[in-house]
C-alpha angles and dihedrals in degrees: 000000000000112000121249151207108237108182117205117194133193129210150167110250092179140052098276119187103226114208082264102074095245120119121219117209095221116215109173119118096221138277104355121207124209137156120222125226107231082202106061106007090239119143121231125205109227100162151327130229117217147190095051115121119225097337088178091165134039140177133175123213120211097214108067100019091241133134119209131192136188112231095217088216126158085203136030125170093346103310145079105285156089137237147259118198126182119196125185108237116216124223084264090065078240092141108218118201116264105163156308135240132185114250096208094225131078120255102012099202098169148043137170132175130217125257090256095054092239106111140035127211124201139186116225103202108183091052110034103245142118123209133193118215125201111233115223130229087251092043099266133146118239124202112279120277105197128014130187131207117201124213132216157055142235142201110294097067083198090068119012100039075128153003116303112175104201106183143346135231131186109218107249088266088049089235096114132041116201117196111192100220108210091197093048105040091229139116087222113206134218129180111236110228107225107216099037096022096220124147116266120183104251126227088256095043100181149011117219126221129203105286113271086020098136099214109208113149146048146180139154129228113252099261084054090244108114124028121200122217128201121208114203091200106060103025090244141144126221133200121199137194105217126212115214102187089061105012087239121140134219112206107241101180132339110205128167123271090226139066117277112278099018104124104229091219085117120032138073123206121228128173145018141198145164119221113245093267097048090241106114127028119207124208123184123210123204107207099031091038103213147126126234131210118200116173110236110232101223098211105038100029093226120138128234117203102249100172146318118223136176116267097223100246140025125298110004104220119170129356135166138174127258122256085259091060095223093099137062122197123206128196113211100201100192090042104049096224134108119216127206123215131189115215132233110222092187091055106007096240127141137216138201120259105162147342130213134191116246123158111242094338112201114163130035124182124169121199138187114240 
């Protein structure tokens, strides 16, 4: 059977309150499938789920053939709280409700899944606090069985008057997971227990970034060697050397996310990605709507501005690279559309292949079936 693209992508159905005080009127209709033509970059509807409220992030985990969302919720059956739901994806990639589960936290906005397939990790936003979630034989989440509440505060008393995990990251051998916290200015570090896979503060519990920073992102080079950090606050780009026999991490460089000379007032940046060869690093911006290309120097790990480009719509939010590694997809939250780029490999450039209308689009994941 010939391999193919399936593109997941996540969206708010519903009116959500960001940190910043701005409320987004969400109109997706839920978790959209499509499959992507290697040929010609296009996007293809196959189906849409419907029926999930606000699944702003997604991941699908091989092992079992199953999908999961967060719900990024502020209630959920009454209480403070988000949602997990799993759903069983057919041969066709068409996902199918399992479950749901309470995250225990406000907001979830990320969720990632172990090697193994056995347990999921979320990030709950609005609260400050990360879960773990048993995965049962038939795919379904179980209730949470540890949950962490981080503790804290930073410098812009509009956006860190407390914790805020963003996202969450295994290091390449699975034994650390590192959580960029947006409200305390941290990668905070826990040490992955190999037989239950619960979270363990590490010896080196923590990274700091420069007061007021806004760490969001995260992603390592593909020899596991650097990893590159993007700060929503201040518009910047981190490399990282990255320590394997203790998970700590030594700041390399630290250069804008947007062109010389661009004030970053405006602007906050969102997502981050290396292309397959390590070779080129990729940085969206939401305000100045952009994407920025940095090369990736293999030795030393320290980045070179290469170019900045539009993203082709408002507020990139999300983007990642297809399992081929020759297109990037970009989600533009505020309009509605996903654009399809085709990357240079001589100059790292990108151009545009195809573009495709999807409400409020969050999250886009693309996956090889």
């Amino acid at each position: 059977m010939a391999q193919k693209v399936l593109v997941y992508v996540g969206t708010y159905t519903s009116p959500i309150k960001f940190g910043t005080g701005e409320i987004l009127e969400g109109k997706g209709e839920g978790i959209y499938v499509l499959e992507l033509n290697l040929d010609t970059g296009k996007l293809e509807p196959k189906e849409t789920v419907t029926g999930v409220l606000n699944p702003s992030y997604l991941v699908l985990n091989g092992p079992n053939s199953c999908l999961y969302a967060v719900n990024e919720l502020k209630e959920f059956e009454g209480k403070v709280s988000g949602s997990v739901s799993g759903f069983r994806v057919s041969q066709d990639g068409v996902p199918a409700f399992i479950n749901k589960q309470a995250t225990g936290g406000s907001d979830p906005c990320f969720i990632e899944v172990n090697a193994s397939g056995t347990y999921l990790y979320v990030c709950n936003f609005m609260s400050g606090s990360v879960c773990v979630f048993p995965i049962g034989a038939d795919g379904a989440v179980e209730p949470y069985s540890q949950f962490i509440q981080h503790e804290g505060s930073s410098v812009n008393p509009a956006r860190q008057s407390g914790p805020h995990p963003h996202s969450f990251l295994f290091s390449p051998d699975g034994r650390y997971a590192l959580i960029p916290d947006l409200g305390l200015d941290k990668v905070v570090i826990y040490q992955v227990d190999r037989q239950t896979q619960l979270l363990n503060e590490a010896s080196v519990s923590y990274f700091s970034t420069s007061p007021g920073a806004g760490p969001r992102h995260i992603t390592f080079d593909p020899e596991g060697r650097f990893m590159y950090l993007i700060n929503e606050l201040h518009s910047t780009v981190v490399a990282l050397e990255y320590h394997p026999e203790n998970g700590s991490l030594t700041e390399l460089q630290t250069v804008s996310s947007l062109p010389p000379g661009v004030e970053a007032a405006h602007n906050t940046g969102a997502d981050i990605h290396i292309t397959p060869d390590g070779v080129y690093l990729y940085a969206s911006n939401r305000g100045h709507d952009s994407l920025a290309c940095y090369r990736v120097d293999q030795k030393s790990g320290l980045l070179s501005y290469v170019s900045c480009q539009p993203s082709g719509g408002k507020t990139p939010r999300n983007f990642a690279l297809d399992p081929t590694g020759r297109y990037l997809l970009c989600a533009n939250q505020d309009s509605d559309n996903i654009i399809v780029f085709e990357i240079n490999y001589r100059t790292g450039e990108l151009r545009e292949k195809s573009r495709t209308t999807i409400p409020t689009p969050v999250c886009v994941k693309p996956y090889l079936f």
